[in-house]
Structures are given as structure tokens and as C-alpha cells.
C-alpha positions, -999 to 999 in steps of 0.1 A, spaced: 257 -33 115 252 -68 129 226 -77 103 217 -113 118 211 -99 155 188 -75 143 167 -99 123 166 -122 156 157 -90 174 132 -85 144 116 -119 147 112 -120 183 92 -85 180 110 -61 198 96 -23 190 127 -11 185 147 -32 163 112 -33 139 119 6 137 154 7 133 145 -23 103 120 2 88 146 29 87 170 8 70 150 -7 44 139 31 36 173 45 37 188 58 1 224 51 9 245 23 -9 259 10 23 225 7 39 208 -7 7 232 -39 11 222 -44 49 189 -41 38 191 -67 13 208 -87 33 181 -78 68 150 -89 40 170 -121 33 172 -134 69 139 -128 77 119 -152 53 134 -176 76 104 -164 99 83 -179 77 55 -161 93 20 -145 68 4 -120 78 -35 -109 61 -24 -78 43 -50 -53 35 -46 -27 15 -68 6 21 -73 38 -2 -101 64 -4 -103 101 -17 -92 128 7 -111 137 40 -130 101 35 -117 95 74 -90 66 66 -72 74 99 -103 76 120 -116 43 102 -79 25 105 -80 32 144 -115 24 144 -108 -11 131 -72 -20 145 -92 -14 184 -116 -35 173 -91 -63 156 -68 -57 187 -102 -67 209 -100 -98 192 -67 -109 204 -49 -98 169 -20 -77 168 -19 -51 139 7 -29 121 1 2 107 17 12 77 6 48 70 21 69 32 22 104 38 19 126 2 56 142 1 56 176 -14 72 179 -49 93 214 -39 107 202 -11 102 165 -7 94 170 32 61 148 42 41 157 76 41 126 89 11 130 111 -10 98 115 -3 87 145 -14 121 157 -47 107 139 -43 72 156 -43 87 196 -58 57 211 -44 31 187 -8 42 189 -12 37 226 -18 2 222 10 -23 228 -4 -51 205 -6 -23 175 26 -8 156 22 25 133 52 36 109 41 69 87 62 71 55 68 94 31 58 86 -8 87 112 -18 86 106 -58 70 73 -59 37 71 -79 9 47 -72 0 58 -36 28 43 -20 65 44 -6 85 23 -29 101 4 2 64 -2 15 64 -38 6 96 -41 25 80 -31 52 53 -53 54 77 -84 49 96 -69 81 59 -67 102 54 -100 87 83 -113 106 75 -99 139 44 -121 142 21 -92 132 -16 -107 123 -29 -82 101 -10 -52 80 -30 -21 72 -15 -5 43 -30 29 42 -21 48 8 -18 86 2 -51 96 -7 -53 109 -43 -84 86 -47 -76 72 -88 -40 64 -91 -35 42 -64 -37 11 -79 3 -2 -66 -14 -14 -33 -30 -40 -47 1 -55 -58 16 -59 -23 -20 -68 -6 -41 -97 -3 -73 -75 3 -80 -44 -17 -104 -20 2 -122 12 -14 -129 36 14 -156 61 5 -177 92 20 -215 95 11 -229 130 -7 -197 132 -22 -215 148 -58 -216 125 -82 -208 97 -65 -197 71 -98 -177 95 -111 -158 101 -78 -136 73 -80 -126 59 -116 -131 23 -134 -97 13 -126 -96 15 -88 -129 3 -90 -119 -29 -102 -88 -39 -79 -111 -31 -53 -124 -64 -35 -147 -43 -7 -159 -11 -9 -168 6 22 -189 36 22 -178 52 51 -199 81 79 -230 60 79 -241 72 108 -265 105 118 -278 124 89 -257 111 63 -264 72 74 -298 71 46 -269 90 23 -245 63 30 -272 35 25 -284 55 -14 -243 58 -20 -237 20 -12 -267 10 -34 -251 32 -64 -223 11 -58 -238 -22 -54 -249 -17 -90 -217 -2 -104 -198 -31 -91 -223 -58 -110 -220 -38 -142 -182 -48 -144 -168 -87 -152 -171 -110 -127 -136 -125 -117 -129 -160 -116 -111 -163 -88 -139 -143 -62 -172 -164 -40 -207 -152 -52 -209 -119 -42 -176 -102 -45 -167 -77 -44 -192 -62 -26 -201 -28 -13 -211 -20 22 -218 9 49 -194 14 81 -192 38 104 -156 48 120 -179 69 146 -199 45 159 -183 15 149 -215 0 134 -201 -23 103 -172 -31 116 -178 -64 124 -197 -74 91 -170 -57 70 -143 -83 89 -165 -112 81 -170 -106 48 -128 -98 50 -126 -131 68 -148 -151 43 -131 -137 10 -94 -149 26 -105 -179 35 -117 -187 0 -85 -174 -16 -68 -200 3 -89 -227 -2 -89 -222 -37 -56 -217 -45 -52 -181 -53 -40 -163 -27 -8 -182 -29 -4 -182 -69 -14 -141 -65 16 -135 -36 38 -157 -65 26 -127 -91 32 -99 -65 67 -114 -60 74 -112 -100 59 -79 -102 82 -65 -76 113 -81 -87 104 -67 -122 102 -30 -103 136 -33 -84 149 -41 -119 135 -8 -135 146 10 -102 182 -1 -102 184 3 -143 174 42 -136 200 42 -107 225 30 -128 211 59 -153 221 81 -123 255 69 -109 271 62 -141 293 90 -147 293 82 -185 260 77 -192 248 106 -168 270 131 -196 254 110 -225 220 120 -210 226 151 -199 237 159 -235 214 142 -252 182 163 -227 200 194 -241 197 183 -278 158 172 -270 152 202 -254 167 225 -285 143 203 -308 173 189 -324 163 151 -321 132 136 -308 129 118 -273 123 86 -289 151 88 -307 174 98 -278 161 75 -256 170 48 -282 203 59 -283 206 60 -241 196 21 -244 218 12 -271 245 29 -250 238 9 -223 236 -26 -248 269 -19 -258 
């Protein structure tokens, strides 16, 4: 593979060659993996930032319908927007569905907009673990803003914020008890929440639910680095579109700040650290994996856990100081 033409092709945004990049960043194979490398390397010469917002929400809140909702209305603004969609993959037989831009009809449709579904296969935190890849490949194609859309489970999902400069919290009103829906530690990384259906009957629901939050959201510590008034909880409507535009201001007003102030560039710095320190822990289990040695010492060292001969602690100890010597 002609790495550097690719990353031209990349650059100069041409659908295809942002595709074919995807698929190699997400590809498991060794050969790939070093074209990869090598593709991610030759595109920070784009020197291109895009705003990166991050989106979760429990199951059947309308993320798609909200994400398509938004990207037309972004794309009506003359901003072009990629769509990077995480599919749950199922844990018998690792297949994913893949179906959002089935979701996405009239914003797949749209030249200035680009949707990639991915599958999570075995990654935890509501993400694919080459999704950040991905969004420094989008980056380079001149993309303004990158939707990152993550799988749904509603109180895991707490890895997008460390590849995001905004950290949404979609919600659906009359969802029970509504503080218990989503757990403290979303709540926090979340810099807007967004209650979303207010419209119809369930737009007073959607107004009580926002209110709930409004008050949640003052009960926790205020962060340094956030303007008066974040984060912040407000209605929207994927439906009729009402609070579209005052969720993108208040989007808009929060970046802006982060710049000015210094943080969003000392936070991308953190993000950078904390993904370097994962590629470590990935390639340390790989080599776990591919080391014919150490795959026997582990495989006969599960069998002694598993009899209750040793402890794990005590096997994994010995695994590391395998590894040390």
C-alpha cells in the first residue's frame, strides 16, 4: 500500500480513500497495523482540528434521529460533519448490525456529511478501540465537527470523553425514576445534558425531567475549568427541531471558552497521554497473546487457577515477573 498517496488522497477529502483509511486503522492484521501507524503519522501534517463531540444516552433515547437532526441543521450552516456511529457487537458471535445510516436516511444523503458505523467487538467504555483513530483521520479531511455516537448502555460509557472536546448526555423524559436512570459517573463527564422528545405530550415531561436535572447537576462540584453555568441541562426535540439551535450556542459558547482559557488544548495534551498509556496496555496483552512462551505459561498457569491450586494474584505475579525477566 502506497501509504503517503493515500494520506494525500485523505487530506484532500476524497470519500473513498477516508473509507479505505477507516478500514485500515480498524483492521486486526500485523501488516495492516504498520500501514496504519504509519497512515496516522502522515496525516498530523494536516494540521487540521476539528470540534469533537462526543454523544451517549440510554437505549431507545433517539441518538440517531437526534444526530441526523443536528448534522442537517450544522450542514445548513455551511459545516461539514462526520459521523462516527459504535454498534454493540454481540459477545457469541462478535457480528455487529451496523445499521445507522439506515437511521441517518436524509443525512447519509448529504455530500457535506460522512457516516462510518463500527463495531465495539470486545472493547468496553462504549466505544471501538480504533475510534479515536478515526476521528484524527476525519480531522484530516477538513471535517468541522465529529459526532462520536457511543453504543448505548447508558452508565459505562465514560471512554468518550477521553477522545472529545464536548461531552453530551442524551436523555428521554418519563423514563421512571429519572436520577437514578443514569449514574453519578456519566453524570459528571457530561458538559450538556439534553433531555430529548420535548415536544407533544411529553414536552411539560421533558421540561419537569430537565428541571430534575438542572438540580442534580448543581448538587455535584463545580469544575474549575467550566463558564458560570456549566454544565447545563436543556430540552431538544430531534422531531421538531426546537433546541437545536440553543443547544449549539451553548456548544459554541463552552468551546470558545475552553480555548480562550487554555484548556482545551492542555485537555487534548491529557487525551493524547491517556491513549498512548492504552496502546501500551493493548500491545502488552497482544504480546500476552503472540508469545508462544508466555501463551503456555498462561495457559498453564489458568489451569492451576482454575483447579484452586494457586490464587490469581499470585499467578498473575508470576506472568509479570515472567515477562521482567
Amino acid at each position: 500500500m502506497d501509504v503517503d498517496d493515500l494520506a494525500k488522497r485523505v487530506m484532500a477529502g476524497e470519500r473513498r480513500a477516508l473509507s479505505r483509511a477507516i478500514t485500515l486503522v480498524e483492521s486486526a492484521r500485523a501488516d495492516h497495523r504498520a500501514d496504519a501507524v504509519a497512515l496516522i503519522e502522515a496525516l498530523k501534517g494536516a494540521d487540521r482540528q476539528a470540534l469533537r463531540i462526543g454523544l451517549s444516552g440510554t437505549p431507545g433515547v433517539g441518538k440517531s434521529t437526534f444526530i441526523e437532526a443536528f448534522g442537517m441543521f450544522l450542514i445548513e450552516r455551511g459545516l461539514r460533519v462526520a459521523v462516527l456511529a459504535v454498534d454493540p457487537s454481540s459477545a457469541r458471535s462478535g457480528g455487529s448490525i451496523l445499521g445507522d445510516k439506515t437511521r441517518m436516511e436524509q443525512l447519509s444523503r448529504r455530500p457535506e456529511a460522512f457516516i462510518r458505523p463500527s463495531p465495539a467487538q470486545s472493547q468496553l467504555g462504549g466505544v471501538a478501540r480504533r475510534t479515536r483513530e478515526a476521528v484524527a483521520i476525519v480531522e484530516a479531511a477538513g471535517f468541522d465537527v465529529v459526532l462520536i455516537e457511543t453504543v448505548g448502555v447508558g452508565q459505562s460509557e465514560t471512554m468518550v470523553a477521553e477522545m472529545a472536546d464536548l461531552f453530551l448526555l442524551l436523555l428521554a423524559p418519563a423514563g421512571g425514576d429519572e436520577l437514578q436512570g443514569v449514574k453519578r459517573g456519566i453524570m459528571e463527564m457530561a458538559d450538556i445534558i439534553l433531555v430529548n422528545k420535548a415536544d407533544g405530550d411529553l414536552k411539560s415531561t421533558a421540561t419537569r425531567t430537565c428541571a430534575d436535572y438542572s438540580g442534580a447537576l448543581r448538587l455535584l462540584r463545580k469544575r474549575p475549568y467550566d463558564p458560570e453555568g456549566f454544565p447545563k441541562a436543556m430540552t431538544v426535540s430531534a422531531v421538531t427541531h426546537d433546541g437545536l439551535e440553543n443547544a449549539w450556542e451553548a456548544m459554541e459558547t463552552l468551546a470558545d471558552w475552553r480555548r480562550e482559557s487554555g484548556h482545551w488544548d492542555k485537555r487534548r495534551a491529557e487525551q493524547a497521554r491517556h491513549w498512548f498509556m492504552e496502546d501500551l496496555r493493548a500491545g502488552l496483552l497482544g504480546r500476552l497473546r503472540s508469545d508462544p512462551e508466555v501463551r503456555a505459561l498462561v495457559e498453564r498457569l489458568g489451569d492451576g487457577v482454575a483447579a484452586g491450586r494457586m490464587s490469581p494474584t499470585a499467578a498473575a505475579d508470576e506472568v509479570l515477573a515472567a515477562l521482567r525477566a
